[in-house]
C-alpha positions in Angstrom: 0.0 0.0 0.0 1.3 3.2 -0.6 2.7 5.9 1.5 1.9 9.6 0.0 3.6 11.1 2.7 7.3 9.5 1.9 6.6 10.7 -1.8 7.0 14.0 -1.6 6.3 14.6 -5.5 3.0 12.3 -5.9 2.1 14.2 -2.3 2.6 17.6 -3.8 0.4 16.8 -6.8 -2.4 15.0 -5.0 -2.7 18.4 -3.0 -2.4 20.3 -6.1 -5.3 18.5 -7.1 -7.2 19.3 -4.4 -6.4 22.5 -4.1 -7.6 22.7 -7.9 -10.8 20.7 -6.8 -11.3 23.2 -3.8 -11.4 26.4 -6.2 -13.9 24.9 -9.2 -17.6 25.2 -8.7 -19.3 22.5 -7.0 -22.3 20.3 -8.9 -24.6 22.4 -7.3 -24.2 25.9 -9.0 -23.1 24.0 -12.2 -26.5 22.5 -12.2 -28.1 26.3 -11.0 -26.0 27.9 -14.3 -27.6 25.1 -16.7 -31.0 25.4 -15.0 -30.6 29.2 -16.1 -29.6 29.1 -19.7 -32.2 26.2 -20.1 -35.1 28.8 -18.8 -34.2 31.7 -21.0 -34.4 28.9 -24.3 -38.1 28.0 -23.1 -39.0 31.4 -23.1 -37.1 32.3 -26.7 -39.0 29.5 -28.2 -42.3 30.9 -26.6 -41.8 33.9 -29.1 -43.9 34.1 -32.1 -42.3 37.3 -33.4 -38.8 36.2 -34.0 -37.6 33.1 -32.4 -40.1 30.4 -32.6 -39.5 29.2 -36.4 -35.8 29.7 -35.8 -33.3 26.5 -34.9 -31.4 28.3 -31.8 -29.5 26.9 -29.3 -28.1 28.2 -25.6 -25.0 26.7 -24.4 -22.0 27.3 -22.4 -18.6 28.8 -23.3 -15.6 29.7 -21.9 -14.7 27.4 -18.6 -17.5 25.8 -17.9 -17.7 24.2 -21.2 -14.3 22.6 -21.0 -13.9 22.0 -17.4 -11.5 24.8 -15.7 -13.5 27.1 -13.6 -12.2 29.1 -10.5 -14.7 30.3 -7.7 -14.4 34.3 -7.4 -13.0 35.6 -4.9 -14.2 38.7 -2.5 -17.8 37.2 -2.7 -17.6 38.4 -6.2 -20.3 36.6 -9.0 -19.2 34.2 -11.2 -19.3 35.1 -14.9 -21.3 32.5 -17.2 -20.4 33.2 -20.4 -23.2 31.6 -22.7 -24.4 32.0 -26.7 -27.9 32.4 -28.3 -26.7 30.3 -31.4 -29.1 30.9 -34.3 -28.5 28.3 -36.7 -29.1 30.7 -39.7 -26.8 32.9 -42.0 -26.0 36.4 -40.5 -26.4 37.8 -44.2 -30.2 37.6 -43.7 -30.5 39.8 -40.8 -28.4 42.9 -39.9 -26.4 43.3 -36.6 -29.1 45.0 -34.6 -31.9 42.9 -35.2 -30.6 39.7 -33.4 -29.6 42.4 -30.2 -32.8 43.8 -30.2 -34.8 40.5 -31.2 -33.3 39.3 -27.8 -33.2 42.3 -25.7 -37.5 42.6 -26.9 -38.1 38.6 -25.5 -36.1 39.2 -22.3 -38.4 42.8 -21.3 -41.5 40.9 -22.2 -40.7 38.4 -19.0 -41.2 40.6 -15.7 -38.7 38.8 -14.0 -35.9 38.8 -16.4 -36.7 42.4 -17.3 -35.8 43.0 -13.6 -32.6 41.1 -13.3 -31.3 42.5 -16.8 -28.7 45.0 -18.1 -27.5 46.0 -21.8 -23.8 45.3 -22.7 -22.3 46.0 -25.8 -22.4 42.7 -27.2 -24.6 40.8 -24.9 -27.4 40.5 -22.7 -26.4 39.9 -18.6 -29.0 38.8 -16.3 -28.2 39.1 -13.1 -28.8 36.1 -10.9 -28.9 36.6 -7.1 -27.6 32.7 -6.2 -23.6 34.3 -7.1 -23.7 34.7 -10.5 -25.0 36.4 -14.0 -25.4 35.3 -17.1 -24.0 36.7 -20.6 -25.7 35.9 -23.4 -24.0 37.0 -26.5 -26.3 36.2 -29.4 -25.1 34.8 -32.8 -25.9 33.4 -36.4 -24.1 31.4 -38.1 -21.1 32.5 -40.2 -20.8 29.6 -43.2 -23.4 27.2 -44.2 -20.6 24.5 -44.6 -19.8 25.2 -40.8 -22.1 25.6 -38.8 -19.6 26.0 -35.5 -18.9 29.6 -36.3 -20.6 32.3 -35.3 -21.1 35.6 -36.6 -21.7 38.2 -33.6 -23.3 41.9 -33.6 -21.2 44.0 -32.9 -23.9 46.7 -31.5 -21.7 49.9 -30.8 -19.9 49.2 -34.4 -23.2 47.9 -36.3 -21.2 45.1 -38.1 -19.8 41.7 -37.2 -17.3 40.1 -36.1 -16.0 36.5 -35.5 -15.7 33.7 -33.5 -16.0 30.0 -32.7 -16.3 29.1 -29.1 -17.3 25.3 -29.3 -14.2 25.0 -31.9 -12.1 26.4 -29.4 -13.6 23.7 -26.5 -12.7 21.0 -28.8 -9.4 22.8 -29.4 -8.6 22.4 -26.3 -10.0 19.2 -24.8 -8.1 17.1 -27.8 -5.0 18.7 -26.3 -5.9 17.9 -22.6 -7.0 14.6 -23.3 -4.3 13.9 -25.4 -2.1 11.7 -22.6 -3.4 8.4 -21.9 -3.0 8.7 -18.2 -1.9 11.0 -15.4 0.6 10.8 -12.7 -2.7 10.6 -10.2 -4.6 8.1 -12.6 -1.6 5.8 -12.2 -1.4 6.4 -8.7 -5.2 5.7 -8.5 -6.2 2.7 -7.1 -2.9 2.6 -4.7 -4.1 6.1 -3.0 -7.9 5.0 -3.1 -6.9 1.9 -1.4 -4.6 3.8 1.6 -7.5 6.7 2.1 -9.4 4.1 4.9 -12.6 5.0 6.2 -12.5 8.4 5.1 -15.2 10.7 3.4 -15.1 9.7 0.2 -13.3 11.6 -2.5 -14.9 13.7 -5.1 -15.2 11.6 -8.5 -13.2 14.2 -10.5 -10.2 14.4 -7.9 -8.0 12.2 -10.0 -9.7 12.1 -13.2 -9.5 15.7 -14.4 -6.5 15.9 -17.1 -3.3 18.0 -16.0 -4.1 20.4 -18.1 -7.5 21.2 -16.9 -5.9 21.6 -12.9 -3.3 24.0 -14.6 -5.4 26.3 -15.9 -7.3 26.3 -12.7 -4.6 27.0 -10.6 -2.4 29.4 -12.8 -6.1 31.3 -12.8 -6.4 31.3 -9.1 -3.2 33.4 -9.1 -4.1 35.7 -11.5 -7.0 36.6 -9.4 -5.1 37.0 -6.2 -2.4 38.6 -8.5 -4.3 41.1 -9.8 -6.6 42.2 -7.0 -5.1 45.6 -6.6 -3.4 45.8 -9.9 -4.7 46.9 -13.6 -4.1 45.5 -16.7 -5.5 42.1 -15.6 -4.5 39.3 -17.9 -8.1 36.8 -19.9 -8.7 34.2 -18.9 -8.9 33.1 -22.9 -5.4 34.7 -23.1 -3.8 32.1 -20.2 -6.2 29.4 -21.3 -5.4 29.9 -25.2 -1.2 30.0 -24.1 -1.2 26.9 -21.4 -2.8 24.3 -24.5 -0.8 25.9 -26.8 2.5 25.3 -24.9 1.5 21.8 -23.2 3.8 18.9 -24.3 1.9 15.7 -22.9 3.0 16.2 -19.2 1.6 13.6 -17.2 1.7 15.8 -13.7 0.1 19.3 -12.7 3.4 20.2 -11.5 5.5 19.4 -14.6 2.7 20.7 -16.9 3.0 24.2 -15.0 6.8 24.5 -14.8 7.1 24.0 -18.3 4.6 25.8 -19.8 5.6 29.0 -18.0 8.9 28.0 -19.2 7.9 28.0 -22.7 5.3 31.4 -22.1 8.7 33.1 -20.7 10.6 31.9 -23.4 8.2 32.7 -26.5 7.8 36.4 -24.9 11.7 37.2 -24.6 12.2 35.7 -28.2 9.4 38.3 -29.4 10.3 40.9 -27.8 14.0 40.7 -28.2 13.1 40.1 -32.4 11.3 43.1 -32.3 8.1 41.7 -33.1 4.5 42.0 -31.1 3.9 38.6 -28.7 0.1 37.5 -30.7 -2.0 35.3 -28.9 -4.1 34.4 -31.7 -7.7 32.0 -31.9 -6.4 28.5 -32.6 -9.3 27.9 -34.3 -9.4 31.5 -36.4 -6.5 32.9 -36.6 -7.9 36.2 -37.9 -8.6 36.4 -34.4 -5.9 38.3 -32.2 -7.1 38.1 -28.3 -4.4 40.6 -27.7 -5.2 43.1 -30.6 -5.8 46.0 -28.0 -2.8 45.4 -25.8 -1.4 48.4 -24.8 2.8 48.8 -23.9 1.3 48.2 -20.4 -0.7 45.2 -20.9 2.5 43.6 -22.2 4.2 44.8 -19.6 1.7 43.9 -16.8 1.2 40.3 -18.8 4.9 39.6 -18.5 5.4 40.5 -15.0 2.9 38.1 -13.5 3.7 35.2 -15.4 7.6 35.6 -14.2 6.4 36.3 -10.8 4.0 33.1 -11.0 7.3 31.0 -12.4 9.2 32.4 -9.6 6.7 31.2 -6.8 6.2 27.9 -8.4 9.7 26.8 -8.4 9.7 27.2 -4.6 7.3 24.3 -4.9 10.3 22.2 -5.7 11.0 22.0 -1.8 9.5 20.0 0.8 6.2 21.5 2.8 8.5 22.5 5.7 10.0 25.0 3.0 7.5 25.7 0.8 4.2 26.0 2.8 4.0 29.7 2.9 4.6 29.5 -1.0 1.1 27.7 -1.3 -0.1 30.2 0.5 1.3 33.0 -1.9 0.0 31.3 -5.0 -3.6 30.1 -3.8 -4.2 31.6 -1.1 -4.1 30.5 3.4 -7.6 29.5 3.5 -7.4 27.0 0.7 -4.0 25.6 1.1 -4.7 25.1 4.6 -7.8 23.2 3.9 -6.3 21.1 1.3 -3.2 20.1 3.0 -5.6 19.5 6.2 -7.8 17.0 4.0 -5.1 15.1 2.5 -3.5 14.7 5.9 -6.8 13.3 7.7 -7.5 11.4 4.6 -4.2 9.2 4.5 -2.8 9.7 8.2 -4.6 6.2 8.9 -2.2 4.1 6.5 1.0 6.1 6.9 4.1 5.1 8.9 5.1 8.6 9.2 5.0 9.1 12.8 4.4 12.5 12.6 1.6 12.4 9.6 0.0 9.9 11.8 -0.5 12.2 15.2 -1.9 15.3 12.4 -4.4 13.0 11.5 -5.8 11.6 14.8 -5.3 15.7 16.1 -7.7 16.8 12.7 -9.8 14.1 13.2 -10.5 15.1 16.7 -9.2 11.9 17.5 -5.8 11.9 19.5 -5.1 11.7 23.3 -1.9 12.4 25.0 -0.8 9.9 27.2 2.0 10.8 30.4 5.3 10.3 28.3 4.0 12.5 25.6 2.7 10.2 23.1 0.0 11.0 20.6 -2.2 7.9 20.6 -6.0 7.1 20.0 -6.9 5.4 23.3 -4.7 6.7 26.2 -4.1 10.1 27.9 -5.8 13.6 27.7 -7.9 14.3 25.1 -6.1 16.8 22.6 -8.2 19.7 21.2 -8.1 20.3 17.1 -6.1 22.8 15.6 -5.8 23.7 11.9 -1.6 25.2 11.6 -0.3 22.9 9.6 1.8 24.3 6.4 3.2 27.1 8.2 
């Protein structure tokens, strides 16, 4: 059976993993955010002046659709980022029309015409369960592909471009590419040594490196940027960590080189005198970083050296590197994460020291007269949470 806390590199990944777990919305809100979309379809189909006789769809795009999003932090909403897909040719209709079409059905419904705002491009409702909705209506752009969209662009009263389920399938061929993971392997060995714990969410070790990366590198963005300006996409890291991923089979070697590679890419640009593109993989007419100012770059290239910089002090053992954690994810999480793994595998560990942890968290450990943390004998010990400092 195996012992996660004498492997210091599968132990640093399974908590990566959780810590990557910790920050994605739970089933819960998933299932609240589908609900929503789902709703405004029924009433869109309800319409007899526009939308009835029309094949449209609602779906997700952005993270949701391919599996990396990040709770907000500062109790701020969640951003669901969804499209009115109108499987018809833009040509027929001008750029307004599908704006106001939409804007018409949501003021008709009391309730949405109360939660709703007017964006350039979209539609937002505003939920109050932590989160609002976007819907950015489209029509199709080609009648041979009916994958990309054509969008209104309302201020400039023309279109523009895009393909967001192309770029989900972009990017899950990519993550899925490997045909197993560093915690996959481990799988069955780590289930087996957990021992009467809770069970463990089903998409702790299933969830491709990739997918945890993005997660992660996006948690410290947010922390990274909550005083700062310039704040860097989420499509922009997204669009960069597939781009750069090589097969890694671990969250931790997937990171390090990627951000080697983003560092790398950047100087080479820079130092050739050319702009650093982050172009649409699947339309490269596409630039997401068309409007990047001097200090965009400059902002963009900061945070991912000062991520690299942090992550490398991962390389050390938690007696080193446990305030690191804490500078890239933030106390509460790390400390929760590290807490869970601890009470989950203390039970089949030998480590003498991982073994009184787990009995302390588990409100389970007594001191006996010499000093010894046991489960039977002694005083009983109150819990405490300080582990990782």
């Amino acid at each position: 059976m195996i012992d996660i806390f004498h492997n210091y590199r599968l132990q640093r990944e399974e908590l990566l993993a959780r810590i990557a777990q910790e920050l994605q919305l739970d089933k819960t809100r998933l299932e609240k955010m589908e609900s929503a979309y789902n709703a405004v379809y029924d009433l869109l189909k309800k319409d007899e002046s526009f939308f009835q006789d029309l094949d449209i769809e609602i779906y997700a795009q952005g993270s949701k659709r391919i599996g990396t999003t990040v709770k907000p932090i500062n109790d701020e909403d969640f951003d669901l980022d969804t499209v009115m897909h109108i499987y018809d040719l833009f040509s027929k209709y001008n750029p307004t029309q599908i704006y106001d079409a939409l804007v018409k059905v949501i003021e008709s419904n009391d309730y949405y015409k109360s939660i709703y705002e007017k964006k350039d491009r979209c539609i937002r409702l505003n939920y109050k369960s932590d989160f609002h909705m976007d819907i950015l209506p489209a029509c199709m752009q080609d009648i041979y592909d009916k994958e990309k969209i054509a969008i209104p662009e309302k201020r400039l009263q023309s279109w523009s471009s895009g393909n967001p389920k192309g770029f989900a399938e972009w990017f899950l061929k990519i993550a899925e590419s490997i045909q197993t993971s560093m915690l996959r392997s481990y799988s069955g060995q780590l289930l087996e040594a957990k021992i009467e714990s809770e069970p463990l969410p089903d998409e702790l070790y299933i969830k491709t490196p990739l997918q945890r990366s993005v997660q992660l590198i996006k948690r410290y963005r947010d922390l990274y940027y909550q005083n700062r300006e310039y704040r860097v996409s989420s499509i922009v890291l997204t669009t960069l960590m597939a781009r750069f991923y090589n097969g890694e089979e671990s969250i931790f070697d997937s990171i390090d080189n990627i951000t080697t590679k983003i560092k790398s890419s950047y100087l080479n640009a820079v130092n050739s005198n050319l702009r650093f593109k982050v172009l649409n993989p699947v339309d490269e007419n596409e630039d997401f970083t068309d409007s990047w100012t001097n200090k965009h770059y400059q902002s963009f290239y900061t945070f991912i050296d000062d991520f690299y910089n942090n992550w490398q002090k991962l390389k050390d053992d938690f007696e080193i590197s446990g305030k690191d954690y804490i500078e890239l994810f933030g106390e509460g999480i790390y400390k929760k994460s590290l807490t869970e793994q601890i009470k989950t595998f203390s039970n089949s560990s030998t480590d003498v020291f991982a073994k009184a942890n787990g009995l302390i968290l588990g409100n389970n450990a007594f001191t006996n007269p010499q000093g010894q943390i046991n489960e039977t004998k002694g005083t009983k010990n109150e819990p405490h949470h300080n582990f990782g400092e």
